[in-house]
C-alpha positions in Angstrom: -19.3 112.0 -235.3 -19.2 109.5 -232.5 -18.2 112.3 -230.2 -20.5 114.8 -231.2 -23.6 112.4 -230.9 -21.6 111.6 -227.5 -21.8 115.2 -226.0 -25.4 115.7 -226.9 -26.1 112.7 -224.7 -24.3 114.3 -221.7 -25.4 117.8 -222.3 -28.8 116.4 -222.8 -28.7 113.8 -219.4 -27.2 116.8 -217.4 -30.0 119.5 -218.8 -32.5 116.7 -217.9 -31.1 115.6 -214.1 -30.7 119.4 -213.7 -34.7 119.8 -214.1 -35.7 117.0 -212.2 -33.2 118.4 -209.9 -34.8 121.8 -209.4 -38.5 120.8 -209.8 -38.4 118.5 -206.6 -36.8 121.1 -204.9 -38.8 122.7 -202.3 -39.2 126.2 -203.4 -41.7 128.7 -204.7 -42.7 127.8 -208.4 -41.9 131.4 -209.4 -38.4 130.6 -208.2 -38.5 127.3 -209.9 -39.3 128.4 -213.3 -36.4 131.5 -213.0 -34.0 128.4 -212.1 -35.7 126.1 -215.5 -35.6 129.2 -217.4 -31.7 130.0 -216.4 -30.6 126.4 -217.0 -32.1 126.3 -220.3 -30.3 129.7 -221.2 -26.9 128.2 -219.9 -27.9 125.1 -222.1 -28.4 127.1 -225.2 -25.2 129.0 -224.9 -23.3 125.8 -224.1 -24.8 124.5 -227.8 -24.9 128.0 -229.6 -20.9 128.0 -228.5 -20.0 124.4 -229.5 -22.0 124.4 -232.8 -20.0 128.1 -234.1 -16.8 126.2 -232.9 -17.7 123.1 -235.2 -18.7 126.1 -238.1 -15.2 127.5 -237.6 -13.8 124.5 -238.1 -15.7 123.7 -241.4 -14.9 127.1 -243.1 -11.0 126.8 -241.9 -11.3 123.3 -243.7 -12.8 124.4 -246.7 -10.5 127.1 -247.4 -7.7 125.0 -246.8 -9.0 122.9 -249.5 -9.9 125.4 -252.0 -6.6 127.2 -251.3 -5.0 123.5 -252.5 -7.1 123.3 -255.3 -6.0 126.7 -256.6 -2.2 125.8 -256.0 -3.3 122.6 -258.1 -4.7 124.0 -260.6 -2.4 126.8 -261.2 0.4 124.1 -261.5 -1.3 122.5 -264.4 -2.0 125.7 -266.4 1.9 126.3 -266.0 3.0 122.7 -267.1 0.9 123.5 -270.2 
């Protein structure tokens, strides 16, 4: 949890430097806001990707547990 928490910080301290970054740069604001609009795309994929990788790992968990429980279970009904 500790990481996760972690890597939102970062993400969220590079998505901010990355704005100040562009909106003191010295170019046209229509070229400003393509470059705000583009990071915040990147920064929405970044997420969208580490949140399904996080989901994958959930369902791979869950159906490792319910795949133990059946196993479980069937050995009980056979002892009976």
């Amino acid at each position: 949890m500790n990481t996760g928490k972690t890597m939102l910080a970062v993400l969220a301290s590079l998505a901010a430097g990355a704005a100040i970054g562009v909106l003191f740069a010295p170019d046209k604001g229509s070229d400003t806001r393509k470059k705000i609009s583009k990071k915040g795309k990147n920064l929405t994929k970044a997420m969208t990707d580490k949140i399904d990788g996080k989901f994958d790992e959930l369902l791979t968990a869950i159906k490792g547990k319910a795949k133990e429980t059946v196993k479980q279970d069937s050995q009980v009904v056979n002892k009976q």
